[in-house]
C-alpha positions as CSV (number, residue, x, y, z in Angstrom):
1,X,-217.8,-96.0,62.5
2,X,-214.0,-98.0,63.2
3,X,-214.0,-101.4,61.1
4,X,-212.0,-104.7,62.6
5,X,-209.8,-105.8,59.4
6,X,-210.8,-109.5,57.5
7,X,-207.5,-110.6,59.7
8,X,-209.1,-109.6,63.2
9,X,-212.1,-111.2,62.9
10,X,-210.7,-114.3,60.9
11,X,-208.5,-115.0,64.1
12,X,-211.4,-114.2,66.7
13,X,-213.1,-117.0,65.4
14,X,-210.1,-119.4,64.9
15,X,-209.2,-118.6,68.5
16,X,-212.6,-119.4,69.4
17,X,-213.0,-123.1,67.5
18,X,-210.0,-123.5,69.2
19,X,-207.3,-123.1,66.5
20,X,-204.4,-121.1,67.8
21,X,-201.1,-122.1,66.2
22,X,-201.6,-122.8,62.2
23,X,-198.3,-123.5,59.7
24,X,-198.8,-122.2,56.2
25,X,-198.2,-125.2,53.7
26,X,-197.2,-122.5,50.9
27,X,-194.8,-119.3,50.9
28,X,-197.8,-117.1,52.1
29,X,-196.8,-114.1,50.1
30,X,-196.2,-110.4,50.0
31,X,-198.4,-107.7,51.1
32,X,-200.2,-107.9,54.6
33,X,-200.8,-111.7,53.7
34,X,-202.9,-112.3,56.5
35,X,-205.4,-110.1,56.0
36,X,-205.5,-111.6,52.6
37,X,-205.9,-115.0,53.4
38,X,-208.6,-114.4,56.0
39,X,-210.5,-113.7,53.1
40,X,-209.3,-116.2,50.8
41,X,-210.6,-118.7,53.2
42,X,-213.8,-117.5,54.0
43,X,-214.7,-117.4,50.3
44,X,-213.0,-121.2,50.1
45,X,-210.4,-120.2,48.1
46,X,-208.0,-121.3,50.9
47,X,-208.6,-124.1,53.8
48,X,-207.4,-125.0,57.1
49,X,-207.1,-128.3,58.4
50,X,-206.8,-129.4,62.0
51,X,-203.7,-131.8,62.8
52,X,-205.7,-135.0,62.9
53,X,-207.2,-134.1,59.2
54,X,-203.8,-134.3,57.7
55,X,-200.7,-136.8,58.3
56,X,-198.5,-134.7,59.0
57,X,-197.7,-131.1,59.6
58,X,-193.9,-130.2,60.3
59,X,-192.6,-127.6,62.5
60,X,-192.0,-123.9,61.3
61,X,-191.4,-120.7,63.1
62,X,-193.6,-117.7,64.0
63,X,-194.3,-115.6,61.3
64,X,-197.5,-113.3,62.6
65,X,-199.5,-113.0,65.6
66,X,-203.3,-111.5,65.9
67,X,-205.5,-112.0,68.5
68,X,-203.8,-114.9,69.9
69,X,-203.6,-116.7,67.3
70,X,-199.8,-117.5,65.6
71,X,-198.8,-118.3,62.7
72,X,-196.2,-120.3,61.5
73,X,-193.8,-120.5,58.1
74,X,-191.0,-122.3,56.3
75,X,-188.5,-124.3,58.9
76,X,-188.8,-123.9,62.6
77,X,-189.1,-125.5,66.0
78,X,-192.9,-124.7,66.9
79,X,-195.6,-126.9,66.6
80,X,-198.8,-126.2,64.5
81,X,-202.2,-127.6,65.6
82,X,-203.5,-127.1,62.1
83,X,-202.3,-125.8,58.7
84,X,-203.4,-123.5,55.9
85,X,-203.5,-124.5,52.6
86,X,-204.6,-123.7,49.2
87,X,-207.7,-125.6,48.6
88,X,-210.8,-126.2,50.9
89,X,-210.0,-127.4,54.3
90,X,-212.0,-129.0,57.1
91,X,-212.3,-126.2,59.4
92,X,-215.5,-124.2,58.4
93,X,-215.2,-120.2,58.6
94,X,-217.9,-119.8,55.6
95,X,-220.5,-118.0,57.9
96,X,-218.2,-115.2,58.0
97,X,-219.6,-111.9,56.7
98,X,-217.5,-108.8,55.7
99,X,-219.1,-105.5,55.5
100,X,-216.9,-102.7,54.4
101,X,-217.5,-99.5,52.8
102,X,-216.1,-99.4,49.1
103,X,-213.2,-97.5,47.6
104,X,-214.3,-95.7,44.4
105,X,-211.9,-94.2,41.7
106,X,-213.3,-91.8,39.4
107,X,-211.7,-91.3,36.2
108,X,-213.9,-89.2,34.6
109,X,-210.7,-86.6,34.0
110,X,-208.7,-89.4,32.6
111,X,-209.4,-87.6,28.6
112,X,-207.4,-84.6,30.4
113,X,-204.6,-86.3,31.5
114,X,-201.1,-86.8,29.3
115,X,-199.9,-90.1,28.4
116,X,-196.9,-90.3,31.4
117,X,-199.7,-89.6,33.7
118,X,-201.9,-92.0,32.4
119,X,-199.7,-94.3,33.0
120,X,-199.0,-93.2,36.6
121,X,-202.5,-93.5,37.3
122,X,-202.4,-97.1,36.1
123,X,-199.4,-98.0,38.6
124,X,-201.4,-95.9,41.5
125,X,-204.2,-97.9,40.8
126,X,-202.7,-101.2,41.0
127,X,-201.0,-100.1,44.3
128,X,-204.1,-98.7,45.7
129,X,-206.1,-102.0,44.8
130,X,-203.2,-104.2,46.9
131,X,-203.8,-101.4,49.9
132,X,-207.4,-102.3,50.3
133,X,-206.7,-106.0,50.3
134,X,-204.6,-105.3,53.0
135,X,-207.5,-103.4,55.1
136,X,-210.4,-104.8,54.2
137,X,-211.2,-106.9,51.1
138,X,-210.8,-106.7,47.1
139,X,-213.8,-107.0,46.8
140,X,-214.1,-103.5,48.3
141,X,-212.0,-101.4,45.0
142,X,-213.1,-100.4,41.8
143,X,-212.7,-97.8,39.7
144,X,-215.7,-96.2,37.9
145,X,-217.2,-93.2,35.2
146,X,-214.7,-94.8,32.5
147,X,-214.8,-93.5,28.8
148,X,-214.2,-96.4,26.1
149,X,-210.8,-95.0,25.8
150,X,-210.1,-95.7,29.4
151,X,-211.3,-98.9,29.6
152,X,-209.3,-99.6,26.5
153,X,-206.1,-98.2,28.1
154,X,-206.4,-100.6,31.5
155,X,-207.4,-103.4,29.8
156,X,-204.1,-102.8,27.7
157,X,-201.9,-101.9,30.6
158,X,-202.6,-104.7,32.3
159,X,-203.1,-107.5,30.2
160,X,-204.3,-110.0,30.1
161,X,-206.8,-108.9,32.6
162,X,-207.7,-106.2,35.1
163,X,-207.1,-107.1,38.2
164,X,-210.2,-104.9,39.8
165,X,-213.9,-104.8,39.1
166,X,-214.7,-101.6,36.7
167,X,-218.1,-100.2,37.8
168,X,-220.8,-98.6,35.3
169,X,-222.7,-96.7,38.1
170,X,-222.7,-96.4,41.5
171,X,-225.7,-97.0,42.5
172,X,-226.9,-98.9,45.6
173,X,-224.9,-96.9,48.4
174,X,-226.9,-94.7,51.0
175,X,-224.3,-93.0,51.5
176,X,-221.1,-91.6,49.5
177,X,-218.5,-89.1,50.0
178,X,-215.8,-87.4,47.8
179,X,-212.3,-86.6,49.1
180,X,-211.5,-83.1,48.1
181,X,-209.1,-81.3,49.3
182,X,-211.0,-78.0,49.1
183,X,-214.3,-79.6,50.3
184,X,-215.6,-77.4,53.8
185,X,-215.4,-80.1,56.4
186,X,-213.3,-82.4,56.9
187,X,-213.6,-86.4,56.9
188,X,-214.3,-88.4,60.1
189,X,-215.2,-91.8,60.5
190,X,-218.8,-90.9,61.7
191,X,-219.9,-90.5,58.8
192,X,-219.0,-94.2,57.6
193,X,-221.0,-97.3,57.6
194,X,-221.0,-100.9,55.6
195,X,-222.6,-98.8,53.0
196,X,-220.9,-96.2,52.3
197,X,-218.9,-95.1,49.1
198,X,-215.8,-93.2,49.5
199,X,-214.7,-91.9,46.1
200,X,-211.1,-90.8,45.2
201,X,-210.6,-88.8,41.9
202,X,-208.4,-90.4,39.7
203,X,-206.4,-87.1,38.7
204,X,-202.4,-87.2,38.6
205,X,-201.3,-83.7,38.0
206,X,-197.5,-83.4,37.4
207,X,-198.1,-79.6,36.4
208,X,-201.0,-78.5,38.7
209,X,-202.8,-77.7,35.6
210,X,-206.2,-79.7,37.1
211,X,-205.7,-78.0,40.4
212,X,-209.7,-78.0,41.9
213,X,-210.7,-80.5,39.1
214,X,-212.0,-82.7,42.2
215,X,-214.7,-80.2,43.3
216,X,-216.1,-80.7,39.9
217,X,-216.7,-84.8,40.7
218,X,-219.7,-86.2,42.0
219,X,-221.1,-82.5,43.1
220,X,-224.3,-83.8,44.2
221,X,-222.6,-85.9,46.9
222,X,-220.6,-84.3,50.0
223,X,-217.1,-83.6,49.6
224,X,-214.9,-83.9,52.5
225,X,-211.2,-83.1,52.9
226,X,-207.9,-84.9,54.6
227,X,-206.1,-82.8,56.6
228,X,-203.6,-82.6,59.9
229,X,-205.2,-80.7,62.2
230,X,-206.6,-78.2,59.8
231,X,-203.6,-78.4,57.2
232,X,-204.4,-79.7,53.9
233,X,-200.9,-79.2,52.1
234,X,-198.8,-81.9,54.3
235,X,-201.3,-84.4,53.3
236,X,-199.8,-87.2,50.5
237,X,-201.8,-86.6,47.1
238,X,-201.0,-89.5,45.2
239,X,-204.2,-91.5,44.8
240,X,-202.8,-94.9,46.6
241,X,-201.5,-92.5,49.5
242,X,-204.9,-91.3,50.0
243,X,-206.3,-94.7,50.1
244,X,-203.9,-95.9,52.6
245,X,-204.5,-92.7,55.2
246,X,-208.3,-93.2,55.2
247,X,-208.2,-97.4,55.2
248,X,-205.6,-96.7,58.2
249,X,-207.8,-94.6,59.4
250,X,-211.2,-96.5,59.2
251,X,-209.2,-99.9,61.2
252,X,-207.3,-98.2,63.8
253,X,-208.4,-96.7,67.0
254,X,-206.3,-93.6,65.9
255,X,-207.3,-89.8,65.2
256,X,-207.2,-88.9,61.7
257,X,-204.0,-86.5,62.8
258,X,-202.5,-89.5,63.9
259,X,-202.9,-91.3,60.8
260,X,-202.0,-88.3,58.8
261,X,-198.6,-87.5,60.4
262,X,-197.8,-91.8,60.1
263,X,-198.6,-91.7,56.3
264,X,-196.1,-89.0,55.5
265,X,-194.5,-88.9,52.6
266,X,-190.8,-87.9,51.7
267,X,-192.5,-85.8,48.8
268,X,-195.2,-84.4,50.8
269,X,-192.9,-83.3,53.4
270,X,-190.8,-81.9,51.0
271,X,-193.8,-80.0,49.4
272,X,-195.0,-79.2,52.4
273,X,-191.9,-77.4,53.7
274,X,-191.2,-75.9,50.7
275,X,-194.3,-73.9,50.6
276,X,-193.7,-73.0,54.2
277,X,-190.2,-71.7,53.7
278,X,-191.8,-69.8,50.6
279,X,-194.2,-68.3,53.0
280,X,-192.1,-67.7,56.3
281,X,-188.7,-66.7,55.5
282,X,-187.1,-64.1,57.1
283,X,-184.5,-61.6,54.5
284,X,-181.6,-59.8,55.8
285,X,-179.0,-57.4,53.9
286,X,-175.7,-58.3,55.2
287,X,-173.0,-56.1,53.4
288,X,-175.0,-55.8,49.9
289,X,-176.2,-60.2,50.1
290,X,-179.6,-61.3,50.6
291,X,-179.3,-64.0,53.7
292,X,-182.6,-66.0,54.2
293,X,-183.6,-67.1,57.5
294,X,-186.6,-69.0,59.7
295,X,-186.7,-68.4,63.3
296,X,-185.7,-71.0,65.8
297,X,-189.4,-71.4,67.2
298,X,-190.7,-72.1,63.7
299,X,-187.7,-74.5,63.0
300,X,-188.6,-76.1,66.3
301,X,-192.4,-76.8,65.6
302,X,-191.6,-78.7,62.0
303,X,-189.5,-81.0,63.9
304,X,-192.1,-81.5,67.0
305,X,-194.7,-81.6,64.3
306,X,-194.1,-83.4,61.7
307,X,-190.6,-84.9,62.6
308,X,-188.8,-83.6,59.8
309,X,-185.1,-85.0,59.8
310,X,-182.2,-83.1,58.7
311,X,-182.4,-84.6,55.0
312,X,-185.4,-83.1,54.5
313,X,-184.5,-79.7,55.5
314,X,-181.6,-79.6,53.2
315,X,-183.4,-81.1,50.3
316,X,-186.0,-78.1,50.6
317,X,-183.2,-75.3,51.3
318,X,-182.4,-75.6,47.7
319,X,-185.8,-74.5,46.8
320,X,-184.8,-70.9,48.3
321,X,-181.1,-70.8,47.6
322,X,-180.3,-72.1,51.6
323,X,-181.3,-70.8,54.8
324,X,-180.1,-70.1,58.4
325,X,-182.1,-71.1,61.5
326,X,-181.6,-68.0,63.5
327,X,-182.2,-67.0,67.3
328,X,-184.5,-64.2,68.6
329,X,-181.2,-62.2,69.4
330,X,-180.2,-61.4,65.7
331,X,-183.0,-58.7,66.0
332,X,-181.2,-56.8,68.8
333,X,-178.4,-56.4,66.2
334,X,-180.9,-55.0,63.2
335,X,-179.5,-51.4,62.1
336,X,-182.9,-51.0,60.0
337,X,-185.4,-52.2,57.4
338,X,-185.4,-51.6,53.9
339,X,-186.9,-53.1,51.0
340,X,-185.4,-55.4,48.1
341,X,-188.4,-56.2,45.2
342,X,-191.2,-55.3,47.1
343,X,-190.6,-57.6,50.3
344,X,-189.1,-56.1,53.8
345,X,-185.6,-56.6,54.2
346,X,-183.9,-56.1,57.6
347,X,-179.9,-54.7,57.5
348,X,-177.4,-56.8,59.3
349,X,-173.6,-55.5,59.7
350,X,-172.6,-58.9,59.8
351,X,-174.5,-62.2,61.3
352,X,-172.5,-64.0,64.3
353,X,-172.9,-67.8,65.3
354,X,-173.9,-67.0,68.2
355,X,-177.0,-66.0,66.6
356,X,-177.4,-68.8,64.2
357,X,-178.8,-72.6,65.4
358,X,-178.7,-74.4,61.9
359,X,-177.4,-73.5,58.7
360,X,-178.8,-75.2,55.6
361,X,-177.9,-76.7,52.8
């Protein structure tokens, strides 16, 4: 199932007790703020009061909009009927009930990892934690399947506390599924309810050393992969990356493809195309040099695609020593085919512009 965020339904019900234009009293912060104080004052953490609750409310100027409902900020020239502000208010939005399915980190591989990934895993973490306050709630994050020496290591990396709950088991959910990206099938939001656990492996691999490791989590519960229309590789593995795609995912009306190709990443473009060049260029022999080469077509659909820009075409020429985008005519110019370290090569008297569309780096 599709989930409204905290912010949606916070405003639905503001709009409907007739509260449409409130000032925050306080810098509201960074992140998607709204969605976190939607939550904050449900749980009473934050209030609202209406205009005659409070002498006076000063003018500000629009800072968000949902459903209706503005919001207003710092100095300005519109007028609030209520404001927020950090203590309990007047306007009652208690009865509120958010039902989310939970975002589980498992770091049972953390023994595995070296120390300048451990510490990447703590900063991906952190960031995925502040993702899931802006979709749905922290009370939604956790990480779980911690040795004594990784619950040491968090607690020391970010004293004095940690900011997210650390579970013992997870037990409870009917229903839990494992991203891996060599899992059979692939992830839809069908198979997601209130109840439902959605695990992430909490494996950062600078060498590729742990490549499949997340097949070995959780095997008793399904696995399901992230991929863009049926490719796996152009899909961001860091672990807040994930999170984002599939919270993105689970709040928007979008197809996963959609969500996938708004969530790329410079380095999984770049790791992405790299591969592909690795896999698709084209050699020719012009006058004893090796001269590497995609066809048009191709260079065409990674544009169309996945909107690759010109930066990241040269960035990922270097991988191969450059490239020329070439047109279907060089091949009426071939004099033969020959073969340099096992891989066809075809023979070129000399390569003219006319046959050439792009020439990186």
């Amino acid at each position: 199932m599709k989930f409204k965020k905290p912010r949606e339904i916070f405003c639905e019900e503001l709009y409907r007790l007739g509260v449409k234009r409130l000032k925050f009293l306080f810098n509201p912060g960074r992140g998607d703020f709204l969605n976190r104080t939607a939550y904050k004052v449900v749980k009473g953490k934050y209030g609202i009061l209406r205009k005659g609750d409070i002498p006076e409310i000063k003018p500000g100027k629009l800072i968000e909009k949902c459903k209706d409902v503005e919001f207003l900020g710092f100095k300005g020239d519109e007028v609030p009927d209520s404001a927020v502000i950090r203590r309990k208010g007047t306007v009652d939005l208690s009865y509120i009930e958010f039902k989310y399915p939970d975002v589980g980190v498992d770091l049972s591989f953390f023994r595995e990892l070296l120390p300048s990934e451990k510490k990447s895993l703590a900063v991906q973490l952190e960031l995925s934690y502040g993702i899931v306050k802006d979709y749905l709630t922290p009370e939604n994050f956790f990480v779980f399947n911690l040795s004594p020496q990784a619950e040491e290591f968090l607690k020391t990396f970010f004293k004095p506390k940690v900011p997210f709950r650390i579970r013992e088991s997870i037990e409870g959910y009917s229903n839990v599924i494992v991203l891996d990206p060599n899992a059979e099938e692939e992830f839809t939001h069908e198979e997601v309810d209130g109840n439902t656990l959605i695990v992430v492996g909490g494996i950062v691999d600078s060498s590729e050393r742990l490549k499949g490791s997340t097949g070995k989590i959780l095997k008793e519960f399904k696995h399901r992969k992230i991929t863009y229309k049926g490719i796996v590789s152009i899909v961001p593995d860091r672990i807040n990356e994930i999170v984002k795609i599939i919270l993105d995912y689970l709040t928007s009306p979008d197809e996963l493809c959609e969500v996938v190709r708004r969530n790329l990443t410079r380095d999984s473009k770049l790791r992405f195309l790299r591969q592909f060049l690795e896999r698709e260029i084209v050699r020719f022999l012009v006058n004893g040099e090796i001269v590497r080469g995609i066809p048009e077509e191709k260079f065409k659909w990674l544009i169309e695609e996945f909107g690759f820009s010109d930066f990241i075409f040269k960035k990922a020429s270097k991988h191969v020593s450059g490239f020329i985008v070439f047109k279907p005519s060089i091949f009426d110019k071939v004099l033969g085919e020959t073969e340099v370290r096992g891989r066809k090569v075809f023979v070129l008297e000399e390569i003219s512009d006319e046959d050439v569309l792009k020439k990186y780096p």
